[in-house]
PDB file with SEQRES, HELIX, SHEET and CRYST1 records, atoms N, CA, C and O in Angstrom:
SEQRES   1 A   83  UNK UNK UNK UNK UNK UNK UNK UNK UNK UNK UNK UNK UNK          
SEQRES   2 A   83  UNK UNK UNK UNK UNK UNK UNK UNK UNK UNK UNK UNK UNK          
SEQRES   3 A   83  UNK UNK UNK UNK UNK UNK UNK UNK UNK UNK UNK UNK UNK          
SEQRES   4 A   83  UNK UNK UNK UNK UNK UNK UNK UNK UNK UNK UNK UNK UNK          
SEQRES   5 A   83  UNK UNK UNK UNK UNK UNK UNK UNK UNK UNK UNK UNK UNK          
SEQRES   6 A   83  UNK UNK UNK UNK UNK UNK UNK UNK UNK UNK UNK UNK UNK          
SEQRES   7 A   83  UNK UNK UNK UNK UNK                                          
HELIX    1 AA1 UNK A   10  UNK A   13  1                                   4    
HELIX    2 AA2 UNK A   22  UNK A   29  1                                   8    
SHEET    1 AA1 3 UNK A  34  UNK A  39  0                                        
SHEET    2 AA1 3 UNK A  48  UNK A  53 -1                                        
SHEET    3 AA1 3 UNK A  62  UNK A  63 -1                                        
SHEET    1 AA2 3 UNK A  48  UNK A  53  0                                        
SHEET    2 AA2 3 UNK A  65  UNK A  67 -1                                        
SHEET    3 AA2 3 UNK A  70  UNK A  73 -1                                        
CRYST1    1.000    1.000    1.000  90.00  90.00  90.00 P 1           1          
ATOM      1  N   UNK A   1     -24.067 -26.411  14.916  1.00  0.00           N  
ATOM      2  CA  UNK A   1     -25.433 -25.881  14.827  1.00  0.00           C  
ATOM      3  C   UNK A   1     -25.960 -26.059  13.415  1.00  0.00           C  
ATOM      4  O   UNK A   1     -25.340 -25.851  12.372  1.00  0.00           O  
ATOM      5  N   UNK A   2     -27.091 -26.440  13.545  1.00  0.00           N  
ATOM      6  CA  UNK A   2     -27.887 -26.855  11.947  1.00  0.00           C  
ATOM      7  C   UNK A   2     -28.666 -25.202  11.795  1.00  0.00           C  
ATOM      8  O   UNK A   2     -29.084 -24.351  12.581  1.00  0.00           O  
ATOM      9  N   UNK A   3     -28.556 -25.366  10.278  1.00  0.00           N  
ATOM     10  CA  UNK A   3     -29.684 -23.828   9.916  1.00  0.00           C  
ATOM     11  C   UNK A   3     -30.720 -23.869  10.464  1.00  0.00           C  
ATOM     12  O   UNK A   3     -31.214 -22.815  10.865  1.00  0.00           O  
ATOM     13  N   UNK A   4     -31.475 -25.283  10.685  1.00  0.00           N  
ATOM     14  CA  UNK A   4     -32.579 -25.021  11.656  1.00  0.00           C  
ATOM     15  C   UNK A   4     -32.928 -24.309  13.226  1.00  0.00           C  
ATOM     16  O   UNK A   4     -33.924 -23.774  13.713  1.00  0.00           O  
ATOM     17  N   UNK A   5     -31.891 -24.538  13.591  1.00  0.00           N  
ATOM     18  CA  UNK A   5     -32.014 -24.567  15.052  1.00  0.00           C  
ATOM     19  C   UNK A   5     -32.665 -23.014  15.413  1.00  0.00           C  
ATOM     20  O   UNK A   5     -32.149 -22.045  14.856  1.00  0.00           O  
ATOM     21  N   UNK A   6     -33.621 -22.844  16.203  1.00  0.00           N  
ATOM     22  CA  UNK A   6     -33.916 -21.177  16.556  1.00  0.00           C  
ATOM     23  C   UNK A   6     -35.071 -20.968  15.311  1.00  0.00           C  
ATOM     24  O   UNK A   6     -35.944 -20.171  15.657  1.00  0.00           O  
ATOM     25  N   UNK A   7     -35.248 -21.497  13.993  1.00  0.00           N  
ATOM     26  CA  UNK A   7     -36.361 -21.288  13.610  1.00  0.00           C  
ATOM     27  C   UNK A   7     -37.288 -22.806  13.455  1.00  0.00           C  
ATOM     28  O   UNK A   7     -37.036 -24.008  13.530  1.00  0.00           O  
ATOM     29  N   UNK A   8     -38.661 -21.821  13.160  1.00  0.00           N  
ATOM     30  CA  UNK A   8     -39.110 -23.040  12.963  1.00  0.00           C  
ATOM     31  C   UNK A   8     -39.933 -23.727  11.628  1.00  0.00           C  
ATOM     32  O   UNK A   8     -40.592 -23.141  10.769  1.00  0.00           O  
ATOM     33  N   UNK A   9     -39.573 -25.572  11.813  1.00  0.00           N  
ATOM     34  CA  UNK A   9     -39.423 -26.096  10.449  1.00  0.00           C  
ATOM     35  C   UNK A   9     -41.314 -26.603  10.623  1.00  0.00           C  
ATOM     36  O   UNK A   9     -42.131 -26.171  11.435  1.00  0.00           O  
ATOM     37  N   UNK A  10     -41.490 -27.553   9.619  1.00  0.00           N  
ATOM     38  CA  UNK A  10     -42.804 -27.995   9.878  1.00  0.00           C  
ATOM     39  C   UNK A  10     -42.842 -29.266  10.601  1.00  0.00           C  
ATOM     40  O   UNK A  10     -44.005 -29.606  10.820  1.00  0.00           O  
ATOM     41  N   UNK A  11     -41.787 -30.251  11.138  1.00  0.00           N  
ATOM     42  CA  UNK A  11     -42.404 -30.787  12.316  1.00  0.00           C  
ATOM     43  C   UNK A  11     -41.831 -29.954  13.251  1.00  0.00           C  
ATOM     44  O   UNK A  11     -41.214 -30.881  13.776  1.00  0.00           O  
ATOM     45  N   UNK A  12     -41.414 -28.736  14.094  1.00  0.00           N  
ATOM     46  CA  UNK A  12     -41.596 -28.442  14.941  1.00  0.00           C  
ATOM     47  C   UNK A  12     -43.060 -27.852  15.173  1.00  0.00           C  
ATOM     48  O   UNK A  12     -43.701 -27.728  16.217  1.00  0.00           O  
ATOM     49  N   UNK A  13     -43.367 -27.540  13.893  1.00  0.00           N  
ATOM     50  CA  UNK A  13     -44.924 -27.044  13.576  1.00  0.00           C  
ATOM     51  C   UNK A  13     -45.844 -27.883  14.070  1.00  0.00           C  
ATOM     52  O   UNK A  13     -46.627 -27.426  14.902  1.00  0.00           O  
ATOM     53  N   UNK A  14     -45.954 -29.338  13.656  1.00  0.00           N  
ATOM     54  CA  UNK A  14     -46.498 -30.442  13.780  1.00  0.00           C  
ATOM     55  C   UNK A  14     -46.708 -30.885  15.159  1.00  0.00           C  
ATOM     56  O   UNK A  14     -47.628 -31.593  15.566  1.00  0.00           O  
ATOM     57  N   UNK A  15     -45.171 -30.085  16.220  1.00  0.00           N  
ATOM     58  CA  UNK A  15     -45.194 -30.613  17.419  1.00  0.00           C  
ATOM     59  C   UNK A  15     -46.220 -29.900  18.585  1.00  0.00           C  
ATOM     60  O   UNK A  15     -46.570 -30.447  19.631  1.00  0.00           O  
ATOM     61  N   UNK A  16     -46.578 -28.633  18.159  1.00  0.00           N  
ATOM     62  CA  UNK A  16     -47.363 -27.043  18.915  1.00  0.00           C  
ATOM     63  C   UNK A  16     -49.006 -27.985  18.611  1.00  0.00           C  
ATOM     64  O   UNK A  16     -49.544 -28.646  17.723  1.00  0.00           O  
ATOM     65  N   UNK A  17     -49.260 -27.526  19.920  1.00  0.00           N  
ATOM     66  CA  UNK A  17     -50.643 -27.959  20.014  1.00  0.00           C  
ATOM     67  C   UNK A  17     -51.375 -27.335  20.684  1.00  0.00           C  
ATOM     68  O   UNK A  17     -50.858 -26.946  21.731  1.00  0.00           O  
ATOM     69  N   UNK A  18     -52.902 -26.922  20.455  1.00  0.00           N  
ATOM     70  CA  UNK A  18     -53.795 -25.741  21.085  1.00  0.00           C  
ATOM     71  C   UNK A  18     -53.631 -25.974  22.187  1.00  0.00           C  
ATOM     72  O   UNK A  18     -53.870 -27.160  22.416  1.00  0.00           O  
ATOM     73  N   UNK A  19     -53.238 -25.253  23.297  1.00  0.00           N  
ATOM     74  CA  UNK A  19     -53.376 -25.139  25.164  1.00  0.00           C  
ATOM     75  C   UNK A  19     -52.397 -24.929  25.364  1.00  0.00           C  
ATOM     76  O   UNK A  19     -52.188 -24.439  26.474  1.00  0.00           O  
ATOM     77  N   UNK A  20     -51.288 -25.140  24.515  1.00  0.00           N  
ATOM     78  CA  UNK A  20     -48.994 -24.990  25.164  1.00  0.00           C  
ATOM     79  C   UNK A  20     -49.038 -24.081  25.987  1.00  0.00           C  
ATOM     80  O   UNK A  20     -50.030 -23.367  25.838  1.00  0.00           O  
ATOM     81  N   UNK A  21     -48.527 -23.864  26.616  1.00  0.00           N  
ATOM     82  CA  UNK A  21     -47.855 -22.267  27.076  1.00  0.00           C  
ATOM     83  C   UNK A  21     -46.900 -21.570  25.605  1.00  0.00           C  
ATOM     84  O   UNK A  21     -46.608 -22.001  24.490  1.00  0.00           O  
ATOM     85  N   UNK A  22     -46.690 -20.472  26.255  1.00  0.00           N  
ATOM     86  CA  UNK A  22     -45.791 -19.724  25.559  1.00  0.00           C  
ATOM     87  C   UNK A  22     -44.175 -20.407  25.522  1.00  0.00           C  
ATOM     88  O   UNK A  22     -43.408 -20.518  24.565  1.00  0.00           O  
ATOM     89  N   UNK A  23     -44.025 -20.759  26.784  1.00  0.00           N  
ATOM     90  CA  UNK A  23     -42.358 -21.190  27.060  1.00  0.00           C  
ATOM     91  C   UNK A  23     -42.756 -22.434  26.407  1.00  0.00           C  
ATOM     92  O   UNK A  23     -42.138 -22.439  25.343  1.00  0.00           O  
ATOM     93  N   UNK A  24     -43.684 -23.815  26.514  1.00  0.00           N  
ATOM     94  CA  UNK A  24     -43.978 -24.290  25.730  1.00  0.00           C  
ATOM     95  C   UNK A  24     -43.305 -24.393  24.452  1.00  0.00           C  
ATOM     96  O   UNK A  24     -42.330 -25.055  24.097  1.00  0.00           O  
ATOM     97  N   UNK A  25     -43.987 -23.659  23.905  1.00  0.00           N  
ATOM     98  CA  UNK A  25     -43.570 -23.026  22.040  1.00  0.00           C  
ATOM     99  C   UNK A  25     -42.515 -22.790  21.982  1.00  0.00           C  
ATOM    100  O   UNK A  25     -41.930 -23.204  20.981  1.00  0.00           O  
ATOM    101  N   UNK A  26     -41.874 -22.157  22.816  1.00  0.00           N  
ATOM    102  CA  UNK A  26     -40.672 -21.020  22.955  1.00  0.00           C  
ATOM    103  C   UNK A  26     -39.275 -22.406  22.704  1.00  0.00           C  
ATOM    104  O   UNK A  26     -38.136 -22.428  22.238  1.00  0.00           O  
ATOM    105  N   UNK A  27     -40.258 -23.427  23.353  1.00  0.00           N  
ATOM    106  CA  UNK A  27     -38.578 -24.439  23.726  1.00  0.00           C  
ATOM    107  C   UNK A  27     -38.762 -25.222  22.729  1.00  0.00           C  
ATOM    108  O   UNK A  27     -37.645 -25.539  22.320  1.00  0.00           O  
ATOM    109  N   UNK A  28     -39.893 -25.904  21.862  1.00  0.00           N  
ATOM    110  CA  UNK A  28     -39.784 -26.695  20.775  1.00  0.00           C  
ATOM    111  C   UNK A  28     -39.206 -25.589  19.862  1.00  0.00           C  
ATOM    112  O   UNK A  28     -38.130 -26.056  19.487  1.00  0.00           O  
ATOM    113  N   UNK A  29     -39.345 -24.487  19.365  1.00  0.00           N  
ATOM    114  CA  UNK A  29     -39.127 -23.659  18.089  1.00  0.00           C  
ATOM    115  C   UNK A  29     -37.480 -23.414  18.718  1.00  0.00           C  
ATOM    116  O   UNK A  29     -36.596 -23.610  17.884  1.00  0.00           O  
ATOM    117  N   UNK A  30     -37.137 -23.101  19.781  1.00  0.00           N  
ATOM    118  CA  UNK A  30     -35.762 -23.003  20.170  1.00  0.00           C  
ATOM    119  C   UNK A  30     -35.286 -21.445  19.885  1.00  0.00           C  
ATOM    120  O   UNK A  30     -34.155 -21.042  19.615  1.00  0.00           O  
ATOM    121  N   UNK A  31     -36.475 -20.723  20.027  1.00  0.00           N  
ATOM    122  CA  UNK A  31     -36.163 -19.369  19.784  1.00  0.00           C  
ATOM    123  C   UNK A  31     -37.660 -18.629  20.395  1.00  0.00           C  
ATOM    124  O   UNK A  31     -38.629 -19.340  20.663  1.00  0.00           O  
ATOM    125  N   UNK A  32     -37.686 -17.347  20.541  1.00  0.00           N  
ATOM    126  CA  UNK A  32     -38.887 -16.866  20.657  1.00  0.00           C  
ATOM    127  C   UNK A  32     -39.453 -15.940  19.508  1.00  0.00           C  
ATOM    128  O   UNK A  32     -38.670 -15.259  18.846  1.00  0.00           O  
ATOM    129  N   UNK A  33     -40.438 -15.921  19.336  1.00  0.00           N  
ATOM    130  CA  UNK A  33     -41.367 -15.409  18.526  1.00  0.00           C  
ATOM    131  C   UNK A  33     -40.968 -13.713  18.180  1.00  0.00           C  
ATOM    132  O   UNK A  33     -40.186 -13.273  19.022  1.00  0.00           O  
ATOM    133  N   UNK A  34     -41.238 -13.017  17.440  1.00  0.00           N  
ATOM    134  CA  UNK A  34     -41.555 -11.653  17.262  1.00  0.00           C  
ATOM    135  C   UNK A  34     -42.824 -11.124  17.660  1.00  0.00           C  
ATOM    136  O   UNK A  34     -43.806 -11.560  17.060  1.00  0.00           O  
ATOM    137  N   UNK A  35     -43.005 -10.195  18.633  1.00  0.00           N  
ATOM    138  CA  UNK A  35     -44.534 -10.025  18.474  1.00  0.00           C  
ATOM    139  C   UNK A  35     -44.956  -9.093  17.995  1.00  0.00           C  
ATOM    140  O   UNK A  35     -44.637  -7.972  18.390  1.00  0.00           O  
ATOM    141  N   UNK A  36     -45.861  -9.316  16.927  1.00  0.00           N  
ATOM    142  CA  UNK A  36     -46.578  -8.195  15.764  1.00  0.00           C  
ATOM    143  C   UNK A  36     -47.975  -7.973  16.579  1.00  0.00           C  
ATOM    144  O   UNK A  36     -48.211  -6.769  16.478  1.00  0.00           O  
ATOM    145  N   UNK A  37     -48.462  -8.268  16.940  1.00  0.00           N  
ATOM    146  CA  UNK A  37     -49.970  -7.730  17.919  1.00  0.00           C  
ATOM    147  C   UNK A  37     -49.941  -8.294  18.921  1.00  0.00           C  
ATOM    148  O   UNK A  37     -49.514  -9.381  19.310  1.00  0.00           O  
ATOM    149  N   UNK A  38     -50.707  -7.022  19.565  1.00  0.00           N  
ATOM    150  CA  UNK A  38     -50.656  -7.399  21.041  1.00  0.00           C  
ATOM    151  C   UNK A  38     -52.463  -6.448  21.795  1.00  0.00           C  
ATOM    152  O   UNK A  38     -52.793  -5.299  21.504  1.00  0.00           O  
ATOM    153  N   UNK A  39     -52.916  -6.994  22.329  1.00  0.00           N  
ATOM    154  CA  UNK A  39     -54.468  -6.048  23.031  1.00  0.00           C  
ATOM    155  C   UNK A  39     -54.438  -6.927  24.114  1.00  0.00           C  
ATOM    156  O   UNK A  39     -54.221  -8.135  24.218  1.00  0.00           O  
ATOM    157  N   UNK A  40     -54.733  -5.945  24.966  1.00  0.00           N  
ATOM    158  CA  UNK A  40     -55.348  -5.901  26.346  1.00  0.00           C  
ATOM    159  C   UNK A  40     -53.761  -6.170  27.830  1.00  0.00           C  
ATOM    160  O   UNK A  40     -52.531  -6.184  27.863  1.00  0.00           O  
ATOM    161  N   UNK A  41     -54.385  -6.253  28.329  1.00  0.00           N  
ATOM    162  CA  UNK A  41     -52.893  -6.175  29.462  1.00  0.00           C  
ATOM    163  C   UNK A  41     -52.652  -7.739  29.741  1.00  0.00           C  
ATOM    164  O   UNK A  41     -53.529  -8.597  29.848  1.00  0.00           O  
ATOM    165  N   UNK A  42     -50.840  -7.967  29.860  1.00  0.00           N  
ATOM    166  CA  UNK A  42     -50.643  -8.729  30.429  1.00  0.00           C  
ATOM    167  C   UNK A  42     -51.133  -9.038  31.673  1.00  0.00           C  
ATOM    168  O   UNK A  42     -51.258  -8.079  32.435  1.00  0.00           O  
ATOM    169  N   UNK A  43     -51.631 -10.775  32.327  1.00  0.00           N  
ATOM    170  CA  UNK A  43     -52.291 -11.122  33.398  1.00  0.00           C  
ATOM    171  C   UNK A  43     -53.868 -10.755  33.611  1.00  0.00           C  
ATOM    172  O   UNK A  43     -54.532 -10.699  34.646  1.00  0.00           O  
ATOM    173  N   UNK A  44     -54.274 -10.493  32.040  1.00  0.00           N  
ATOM    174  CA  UNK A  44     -55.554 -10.537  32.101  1.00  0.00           C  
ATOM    175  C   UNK A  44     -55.974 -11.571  30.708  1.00  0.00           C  
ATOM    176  O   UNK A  44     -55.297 -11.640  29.682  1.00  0.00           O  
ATOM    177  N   UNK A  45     -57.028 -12.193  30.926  1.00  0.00           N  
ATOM    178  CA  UNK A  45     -57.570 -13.509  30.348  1.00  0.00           C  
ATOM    179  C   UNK A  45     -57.630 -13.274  29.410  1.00  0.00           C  
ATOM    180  O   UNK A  45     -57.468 -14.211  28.628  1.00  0.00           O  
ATOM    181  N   UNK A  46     -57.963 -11.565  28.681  1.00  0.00           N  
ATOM    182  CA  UNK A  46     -58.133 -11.835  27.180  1.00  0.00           C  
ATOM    183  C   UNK A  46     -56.868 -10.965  26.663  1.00  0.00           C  
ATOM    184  O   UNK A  46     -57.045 -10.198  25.717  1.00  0.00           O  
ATOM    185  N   UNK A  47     -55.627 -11.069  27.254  1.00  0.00           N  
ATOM    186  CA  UNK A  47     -54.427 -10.384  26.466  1.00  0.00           C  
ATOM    187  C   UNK A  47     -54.109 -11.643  25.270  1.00  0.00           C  
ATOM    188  O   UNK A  47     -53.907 -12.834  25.510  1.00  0.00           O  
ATOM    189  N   UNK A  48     -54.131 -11.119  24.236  1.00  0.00           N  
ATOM    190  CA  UNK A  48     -53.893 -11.402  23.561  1.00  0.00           C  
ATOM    191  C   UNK A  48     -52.691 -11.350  22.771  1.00  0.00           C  
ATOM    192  O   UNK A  48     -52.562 -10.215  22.311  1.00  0.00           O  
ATOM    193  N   UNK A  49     -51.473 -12.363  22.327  1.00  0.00           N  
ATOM    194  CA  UNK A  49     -50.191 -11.543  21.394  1.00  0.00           C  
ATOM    195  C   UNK A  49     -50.235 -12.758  20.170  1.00  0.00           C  
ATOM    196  O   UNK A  49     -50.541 -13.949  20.234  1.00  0.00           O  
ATOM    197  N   UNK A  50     -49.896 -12.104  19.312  1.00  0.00           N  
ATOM    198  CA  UNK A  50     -49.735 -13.107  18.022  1.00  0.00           C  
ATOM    199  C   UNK A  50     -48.360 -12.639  18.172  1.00  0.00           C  
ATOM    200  O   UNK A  50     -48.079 -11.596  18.764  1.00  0.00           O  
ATOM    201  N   UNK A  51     -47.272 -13.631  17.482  1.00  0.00           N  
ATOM    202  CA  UNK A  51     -46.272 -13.913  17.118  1.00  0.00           C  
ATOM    203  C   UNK A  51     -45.624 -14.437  16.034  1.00  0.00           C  
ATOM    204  O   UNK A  51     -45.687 -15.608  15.660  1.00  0.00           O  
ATOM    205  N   UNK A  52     -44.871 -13.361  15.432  1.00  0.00           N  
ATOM    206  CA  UNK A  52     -44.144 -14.175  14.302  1.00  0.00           C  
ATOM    207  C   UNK A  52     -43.059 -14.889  14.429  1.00  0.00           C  
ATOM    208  O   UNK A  52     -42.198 -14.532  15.233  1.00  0.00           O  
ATOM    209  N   UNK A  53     -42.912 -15.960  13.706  1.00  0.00           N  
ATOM    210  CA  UNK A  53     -41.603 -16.795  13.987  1.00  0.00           C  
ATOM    211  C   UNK A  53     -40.596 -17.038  12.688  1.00  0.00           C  
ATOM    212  O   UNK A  53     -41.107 -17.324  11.605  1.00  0.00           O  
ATOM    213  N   UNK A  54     -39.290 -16.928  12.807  1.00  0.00           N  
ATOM    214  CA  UNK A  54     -38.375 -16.924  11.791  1.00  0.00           C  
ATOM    215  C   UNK A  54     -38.704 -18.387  11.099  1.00  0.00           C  
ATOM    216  O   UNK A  54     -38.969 -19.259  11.926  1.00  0.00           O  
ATOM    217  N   UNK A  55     -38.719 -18.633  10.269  1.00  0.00           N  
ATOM    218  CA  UNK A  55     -38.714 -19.937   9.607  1.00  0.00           C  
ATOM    219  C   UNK A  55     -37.573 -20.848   8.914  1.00  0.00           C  
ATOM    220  O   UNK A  55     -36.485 -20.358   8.613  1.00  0.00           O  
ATOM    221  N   UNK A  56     -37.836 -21.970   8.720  1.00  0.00           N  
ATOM    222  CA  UNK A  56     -36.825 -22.750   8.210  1.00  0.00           C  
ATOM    223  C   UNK A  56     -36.500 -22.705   6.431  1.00  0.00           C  
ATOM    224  O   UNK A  56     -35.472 -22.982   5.814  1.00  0.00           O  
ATOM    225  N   UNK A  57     -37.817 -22.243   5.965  1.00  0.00           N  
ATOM    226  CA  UNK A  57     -38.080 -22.173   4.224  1.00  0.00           C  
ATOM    227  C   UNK A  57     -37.886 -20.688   3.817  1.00  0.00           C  
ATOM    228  O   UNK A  57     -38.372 -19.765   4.470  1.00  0.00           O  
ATOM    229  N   UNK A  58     -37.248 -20.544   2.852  1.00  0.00           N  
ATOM    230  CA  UNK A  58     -36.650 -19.450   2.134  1.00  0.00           C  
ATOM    231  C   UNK A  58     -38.045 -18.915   2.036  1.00  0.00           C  
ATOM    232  O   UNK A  58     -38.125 -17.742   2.401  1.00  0.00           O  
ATOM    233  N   UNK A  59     -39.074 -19.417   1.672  1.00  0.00           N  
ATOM    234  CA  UNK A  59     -40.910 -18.188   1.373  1.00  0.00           C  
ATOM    235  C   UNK A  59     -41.230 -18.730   2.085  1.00  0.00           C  
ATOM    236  O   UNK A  59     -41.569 -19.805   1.590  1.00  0.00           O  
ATOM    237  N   UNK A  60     -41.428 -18.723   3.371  1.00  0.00           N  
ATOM    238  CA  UNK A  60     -42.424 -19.198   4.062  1.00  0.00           C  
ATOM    239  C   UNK A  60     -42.715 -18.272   5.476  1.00  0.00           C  
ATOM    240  O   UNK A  60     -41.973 -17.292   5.422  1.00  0.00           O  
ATOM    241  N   UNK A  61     -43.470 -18.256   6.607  1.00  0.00           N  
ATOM    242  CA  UNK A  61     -43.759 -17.563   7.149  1.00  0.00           C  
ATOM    243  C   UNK A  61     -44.728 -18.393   8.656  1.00  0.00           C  
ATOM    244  O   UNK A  61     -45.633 -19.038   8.125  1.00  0.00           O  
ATOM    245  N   UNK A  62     -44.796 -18.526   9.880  1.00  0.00           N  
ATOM    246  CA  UNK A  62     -45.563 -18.401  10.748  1.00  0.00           C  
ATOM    247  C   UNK A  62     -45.887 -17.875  11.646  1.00  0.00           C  
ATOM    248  O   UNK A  62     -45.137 -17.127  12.273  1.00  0.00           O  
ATOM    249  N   UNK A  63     -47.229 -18.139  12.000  1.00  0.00           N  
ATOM    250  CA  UNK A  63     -47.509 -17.139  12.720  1.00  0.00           C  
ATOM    251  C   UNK A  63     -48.589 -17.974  14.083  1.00  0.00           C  
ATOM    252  O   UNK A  63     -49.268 -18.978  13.869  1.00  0.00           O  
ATOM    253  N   UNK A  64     -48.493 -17.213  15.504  1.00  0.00           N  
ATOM    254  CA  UNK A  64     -49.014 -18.094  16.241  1.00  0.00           C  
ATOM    255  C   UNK A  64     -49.985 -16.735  17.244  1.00  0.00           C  
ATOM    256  O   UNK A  64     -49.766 -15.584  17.621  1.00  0.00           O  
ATOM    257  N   UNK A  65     -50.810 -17.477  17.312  1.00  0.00           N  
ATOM    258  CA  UNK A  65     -52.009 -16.337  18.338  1.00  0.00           C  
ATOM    259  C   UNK A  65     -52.121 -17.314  20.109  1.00  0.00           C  
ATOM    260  O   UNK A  65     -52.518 -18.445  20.391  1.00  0.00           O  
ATOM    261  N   UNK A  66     -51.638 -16.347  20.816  1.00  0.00           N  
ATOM    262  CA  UNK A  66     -52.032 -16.740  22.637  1.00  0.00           C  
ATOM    263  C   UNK A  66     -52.459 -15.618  23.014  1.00  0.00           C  
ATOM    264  O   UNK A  66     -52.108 -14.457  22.808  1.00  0.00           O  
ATOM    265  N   UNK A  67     -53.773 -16.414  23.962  1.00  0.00           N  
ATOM    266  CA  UNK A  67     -54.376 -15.690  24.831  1.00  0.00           C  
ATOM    267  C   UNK A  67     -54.158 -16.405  26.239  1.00  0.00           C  
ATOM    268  O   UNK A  67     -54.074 -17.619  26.424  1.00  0.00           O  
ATOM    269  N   UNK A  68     -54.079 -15.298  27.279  1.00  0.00           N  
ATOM    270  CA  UNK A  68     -53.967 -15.869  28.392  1.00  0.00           C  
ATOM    271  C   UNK A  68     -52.399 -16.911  28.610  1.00  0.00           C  
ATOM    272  O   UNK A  68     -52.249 -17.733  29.514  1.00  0.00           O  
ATOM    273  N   UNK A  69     -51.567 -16.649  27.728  1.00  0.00           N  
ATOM    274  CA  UNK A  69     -50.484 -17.070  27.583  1.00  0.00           C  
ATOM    275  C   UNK A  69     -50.413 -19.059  27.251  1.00  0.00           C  
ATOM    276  O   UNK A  69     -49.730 -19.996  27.666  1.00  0.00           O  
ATOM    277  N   UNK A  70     -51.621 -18.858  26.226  1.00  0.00           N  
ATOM    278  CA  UNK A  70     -51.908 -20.308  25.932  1.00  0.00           C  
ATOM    279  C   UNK A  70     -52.281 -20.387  24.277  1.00  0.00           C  
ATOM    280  O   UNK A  70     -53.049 -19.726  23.577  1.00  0.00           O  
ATOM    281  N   UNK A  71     -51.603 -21.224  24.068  1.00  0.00           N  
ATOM    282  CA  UNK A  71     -51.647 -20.971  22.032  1.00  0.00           C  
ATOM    283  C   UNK A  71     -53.302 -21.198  21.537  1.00  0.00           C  
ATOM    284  O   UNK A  71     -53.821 -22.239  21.941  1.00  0.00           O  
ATOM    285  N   UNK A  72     -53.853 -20.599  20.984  1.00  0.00           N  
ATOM    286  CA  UNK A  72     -55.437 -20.665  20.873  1.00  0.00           C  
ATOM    287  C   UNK A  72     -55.219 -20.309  18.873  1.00  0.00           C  
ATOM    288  O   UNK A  72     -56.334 -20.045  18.423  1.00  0.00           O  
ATOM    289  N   UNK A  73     -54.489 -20.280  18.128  1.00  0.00           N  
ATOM    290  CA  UNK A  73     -54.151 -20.479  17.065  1.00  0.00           C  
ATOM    291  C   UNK A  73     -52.955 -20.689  16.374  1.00  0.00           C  
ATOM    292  O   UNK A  73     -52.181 -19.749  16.557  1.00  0.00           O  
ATOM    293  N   UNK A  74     -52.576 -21.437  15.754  1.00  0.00           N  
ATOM    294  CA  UNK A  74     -51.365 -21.501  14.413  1.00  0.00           C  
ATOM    295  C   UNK A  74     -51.250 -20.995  13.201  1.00  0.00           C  
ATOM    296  O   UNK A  74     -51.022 -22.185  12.984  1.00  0.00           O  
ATOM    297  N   UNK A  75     -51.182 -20.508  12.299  1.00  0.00           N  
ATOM    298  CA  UNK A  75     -51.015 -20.680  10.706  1.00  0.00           C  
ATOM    299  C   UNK A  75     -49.801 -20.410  10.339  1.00  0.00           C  
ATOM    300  O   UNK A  75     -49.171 -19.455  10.795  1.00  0.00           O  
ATOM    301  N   UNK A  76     -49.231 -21.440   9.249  1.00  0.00           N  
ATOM    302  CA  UNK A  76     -48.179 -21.500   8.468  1.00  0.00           C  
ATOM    303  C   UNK A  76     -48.667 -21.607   7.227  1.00  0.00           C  
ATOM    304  O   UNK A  76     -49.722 -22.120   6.853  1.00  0.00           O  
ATOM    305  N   UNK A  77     -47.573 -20.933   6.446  1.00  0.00           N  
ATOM    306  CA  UNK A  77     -47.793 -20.796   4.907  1.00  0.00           C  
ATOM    307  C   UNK A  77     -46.149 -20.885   4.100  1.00  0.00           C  
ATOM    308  O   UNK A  77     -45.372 -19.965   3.844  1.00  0.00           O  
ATOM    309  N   UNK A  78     -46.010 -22.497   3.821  1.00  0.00           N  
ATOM    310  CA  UNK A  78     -44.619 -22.475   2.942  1.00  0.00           C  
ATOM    311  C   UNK A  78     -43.370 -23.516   3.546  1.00  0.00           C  
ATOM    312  O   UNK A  78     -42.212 -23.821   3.261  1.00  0.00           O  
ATOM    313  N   UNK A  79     -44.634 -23.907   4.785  1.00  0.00           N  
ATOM    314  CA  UNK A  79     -43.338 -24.777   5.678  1.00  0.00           C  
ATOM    315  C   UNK A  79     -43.554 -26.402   5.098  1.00  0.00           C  
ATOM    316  O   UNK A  79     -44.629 -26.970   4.908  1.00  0.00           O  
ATOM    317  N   UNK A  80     -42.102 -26.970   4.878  1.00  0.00           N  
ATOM    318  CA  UNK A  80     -42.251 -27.862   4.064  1.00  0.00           C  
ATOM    319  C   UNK A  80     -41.076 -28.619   4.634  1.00  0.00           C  
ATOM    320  O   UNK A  80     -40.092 -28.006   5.048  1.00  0.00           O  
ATOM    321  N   UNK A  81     -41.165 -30.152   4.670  1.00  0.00           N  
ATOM    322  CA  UNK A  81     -39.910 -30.858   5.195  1.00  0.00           C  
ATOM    323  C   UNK A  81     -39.306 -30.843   4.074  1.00  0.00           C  
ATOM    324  O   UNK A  81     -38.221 -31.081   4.603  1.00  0.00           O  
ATOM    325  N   UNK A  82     -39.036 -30.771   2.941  1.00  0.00           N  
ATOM    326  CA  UNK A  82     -38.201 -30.336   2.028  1.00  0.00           C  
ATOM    327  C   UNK A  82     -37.257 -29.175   1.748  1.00  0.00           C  
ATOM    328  O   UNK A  82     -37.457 -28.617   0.669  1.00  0.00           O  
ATOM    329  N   UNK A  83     -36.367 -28.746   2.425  1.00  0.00           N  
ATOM    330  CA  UNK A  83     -35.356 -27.302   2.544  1.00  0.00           C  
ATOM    331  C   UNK A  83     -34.782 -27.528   1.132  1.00  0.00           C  
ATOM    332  O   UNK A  83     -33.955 -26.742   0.669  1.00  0.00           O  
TER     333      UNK A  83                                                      
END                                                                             
């Protein structure tokens, strides 16, 4: 097992694209998310969960927003193909 595996680096970053599913995300990053917010109920269009994800860079951090269980934002801050 590489230190990567289960978090995620910046081309797994590179690989997430607006519309994924959740399992989607879930299987390129090889781990699942933390979820830090969450509104409205599951199986309704505007539930919303952002998710944090463990990362590959000692400072770094991402974070991913789905609604309707479909990625509708990204941001990373620190992810670098350089470990």
């Amino acid at each position: 097992m590489s230190k990567e595996d289960g978090k995620l680096t910046e081309e797994k970053f590179k690989q997430i694209k607006e519309g994924m599913t959740l399992e989607e995300v879930f299987n390129i990053v090889g781990l699942e998310g933390k979820v830090i917010s969450e509104t409205g109920t599951d199986g309704d269009s505007n539930h919303t969960v952002i998710y944090e994800f463990e990362t590959a860079g000692a400072f770094s951090t991402a974070n991913m927003t789905f609604q309707d269980n479909k990625i509708i934002n990204k941001t990373q801050i620190g992810l670098s193909s350089q470990l």
